[in-house]
C-alpha positions in Angstrom: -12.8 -22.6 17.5 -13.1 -20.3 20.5 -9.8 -19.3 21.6 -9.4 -18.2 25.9 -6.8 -15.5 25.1 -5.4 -12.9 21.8 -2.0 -15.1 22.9 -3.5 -18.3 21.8 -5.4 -17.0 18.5 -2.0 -15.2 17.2 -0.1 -18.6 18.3 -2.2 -20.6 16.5 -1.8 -18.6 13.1 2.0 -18.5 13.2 2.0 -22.0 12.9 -1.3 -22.3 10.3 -0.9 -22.8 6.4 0.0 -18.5 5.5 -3.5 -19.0 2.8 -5.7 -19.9 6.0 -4.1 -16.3 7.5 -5.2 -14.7 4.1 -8.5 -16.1 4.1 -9.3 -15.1 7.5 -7.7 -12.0 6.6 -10.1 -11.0 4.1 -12.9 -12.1 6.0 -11.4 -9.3 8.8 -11.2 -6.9 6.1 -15.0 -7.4 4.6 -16.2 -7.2 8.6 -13.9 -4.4 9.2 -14.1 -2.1 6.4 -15.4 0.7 8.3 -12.9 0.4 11.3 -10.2 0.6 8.7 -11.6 3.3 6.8 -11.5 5.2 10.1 -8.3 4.7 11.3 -7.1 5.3 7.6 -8.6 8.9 7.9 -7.0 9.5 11.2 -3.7 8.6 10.4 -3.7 10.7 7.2 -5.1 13.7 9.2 -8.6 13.6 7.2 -12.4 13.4 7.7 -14.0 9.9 6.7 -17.4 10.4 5.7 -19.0 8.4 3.2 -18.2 10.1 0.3 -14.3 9.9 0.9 -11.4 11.1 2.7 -11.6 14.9 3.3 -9.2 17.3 4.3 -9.2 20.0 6.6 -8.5 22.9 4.2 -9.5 24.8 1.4 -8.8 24.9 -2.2 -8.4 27.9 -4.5 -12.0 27.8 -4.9 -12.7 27.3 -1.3 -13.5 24.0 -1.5 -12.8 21.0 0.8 -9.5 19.1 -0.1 -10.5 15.5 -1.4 -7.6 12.5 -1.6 -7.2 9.1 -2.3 -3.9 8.4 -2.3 -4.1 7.1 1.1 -1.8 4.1 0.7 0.9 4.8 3.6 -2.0 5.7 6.1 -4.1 2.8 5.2 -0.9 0.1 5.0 -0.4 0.9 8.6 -4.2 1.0 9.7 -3.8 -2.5 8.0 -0.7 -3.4 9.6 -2.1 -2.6 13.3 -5.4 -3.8 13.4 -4.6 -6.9 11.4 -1.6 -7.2 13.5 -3.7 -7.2 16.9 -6.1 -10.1 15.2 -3.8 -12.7 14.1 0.0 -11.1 15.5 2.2 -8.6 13.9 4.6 -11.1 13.3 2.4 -13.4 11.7 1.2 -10.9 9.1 3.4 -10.2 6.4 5.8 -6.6 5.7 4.6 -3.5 4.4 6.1 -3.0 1.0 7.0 0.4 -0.8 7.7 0.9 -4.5 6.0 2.0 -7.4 2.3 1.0 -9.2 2.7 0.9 -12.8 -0.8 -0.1 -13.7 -3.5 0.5 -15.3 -5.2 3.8 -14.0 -1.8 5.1 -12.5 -2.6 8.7 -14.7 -5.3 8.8 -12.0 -3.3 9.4 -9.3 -2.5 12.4 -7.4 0.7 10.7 -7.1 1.1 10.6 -10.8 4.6 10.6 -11.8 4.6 11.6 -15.4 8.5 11.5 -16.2 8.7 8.2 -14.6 4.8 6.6 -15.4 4.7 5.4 -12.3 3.0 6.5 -8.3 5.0 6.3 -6.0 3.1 3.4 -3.7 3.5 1.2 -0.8 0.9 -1.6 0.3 0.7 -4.6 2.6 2.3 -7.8 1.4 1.2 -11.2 3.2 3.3 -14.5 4.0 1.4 -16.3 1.1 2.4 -13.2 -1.3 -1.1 -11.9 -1.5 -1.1 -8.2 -1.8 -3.6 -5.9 0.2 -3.6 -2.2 -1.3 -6.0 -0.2 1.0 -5.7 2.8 -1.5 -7.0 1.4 -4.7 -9.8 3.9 -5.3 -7.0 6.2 -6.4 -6.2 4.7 -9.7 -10.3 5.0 -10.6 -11.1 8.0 -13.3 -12.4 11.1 -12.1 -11.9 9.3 -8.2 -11.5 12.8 -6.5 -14.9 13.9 -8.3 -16.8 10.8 -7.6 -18.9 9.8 -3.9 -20.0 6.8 -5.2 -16.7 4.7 -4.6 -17.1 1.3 -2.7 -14.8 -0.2 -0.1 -14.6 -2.7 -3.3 -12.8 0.2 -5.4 -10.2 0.9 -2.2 -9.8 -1.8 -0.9 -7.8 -4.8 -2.7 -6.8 -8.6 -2.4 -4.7 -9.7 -4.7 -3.9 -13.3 -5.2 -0.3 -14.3 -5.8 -1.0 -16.0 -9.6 -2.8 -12.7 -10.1 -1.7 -11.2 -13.4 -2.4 -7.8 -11.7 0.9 -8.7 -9.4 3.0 -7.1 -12.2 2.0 -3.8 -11.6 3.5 -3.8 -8.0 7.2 -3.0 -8.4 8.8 -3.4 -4.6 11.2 -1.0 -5.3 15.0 -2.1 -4.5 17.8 -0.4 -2.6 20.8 0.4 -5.1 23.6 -2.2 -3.6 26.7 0.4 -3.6 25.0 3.8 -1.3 21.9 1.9 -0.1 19.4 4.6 -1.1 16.0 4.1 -3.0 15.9 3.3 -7.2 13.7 4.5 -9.4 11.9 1.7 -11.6 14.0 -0.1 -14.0 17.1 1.3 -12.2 19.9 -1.5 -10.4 22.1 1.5 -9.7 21.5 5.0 -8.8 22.6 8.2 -10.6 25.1 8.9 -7.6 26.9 5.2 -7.9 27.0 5.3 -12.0 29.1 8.2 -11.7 31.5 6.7 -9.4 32.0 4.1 -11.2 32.4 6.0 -14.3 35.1 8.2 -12.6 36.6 5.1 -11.6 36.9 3.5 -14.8 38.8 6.6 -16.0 40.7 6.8 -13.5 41.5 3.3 -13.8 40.4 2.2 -10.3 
């Protein structure tokens, strides 16, 4: 239906079924690649031609600087343009965490001593995730100018078994600060406790 203002479309979305917003959503996203490849590129301070996001520096071999770990730029190009089509509010939270899929060696993020990248991607109100920086966790990505907006960009449905490898990492419950995966208390608060426990606090 036509709507007369952006006041009406968001209002009617806040009050729709959240898997009409995702379908929609996806629709936005296949019409809109290109807009949020763009803006992706812009806010990570690179060049977006075809071939991938470039940027503006050199190498040791004087080459061009290719990436694709994009995910904080692209969760927020997600976040503002999908939030000016159907409301901020109505959209979901950006999550941060860790992937621990398959393809995570492929990262430039690669955490080796953990087996995880470090990650953050848009969650929806129906659970669906949208990772804008998928193309990272393809072999030989930063080699290759042949990936589609089907290799970085991702929707994936909450019964999806490929849910496991987003791990929306927790805040440790004594300090508050970020834990590594696996962890329910940080390094910091197990030694207080320990000292405690000696000291027969």
């Amino acid at each position: 239906m036509p709507y007369k203002s952006d006041a009406q479309r968001k209002a009617v979305y806040a009050k729709l079924n959240p898997r009409f917003l995702t379908l929609d959503a996806q629709k936005y996203i296949d019409n809109n690649y290109n807009k949020i490849y763009k803006l992706t590129g812009k806010k990570k301070g690179c060049f977006t031609p075809d071939t991938g996001f470039i940027k503006p520096k050199f190498d040791k071999n004087g080459n061009l600087v290719k990436v694709e770990a994009v995910c904080g730029a692209s969760t927020s190009a997600l976040e503002d343009l999908l939030g000016k089509q159907f409301g901020k509010k109505n959209i979901g939270n950006a999550e941060q965490g860790h992937f621990i899929g398959h393809g995570k060696e492929n990262s430039e993020g690669y955490n080796q001593f953990e087996n995880v990248v470090e990650h953050e991607w848009l969650r929806l109100p129906d659970g669906t995730i949208v990772d804008g920086a998928r193309g990272q966790f393809i072999k030989d990505n930063l080699k290759r100018n042949d990936l589609s907006k089907k290799d970085r960009m991702k929707l994936i449905h909450p019964m999806s078994p490929e849910q496991g490898a987003y791990y929306n990492r927790k805040l440790c419950k004594g300090c508050g600060s970020m834990l590594s995966h696996g962890e329910y208390d940080c390094p910091t608060c197990k030694i207080i406790k320990s000292k405690n426990k000696i000291n027969g606090d």
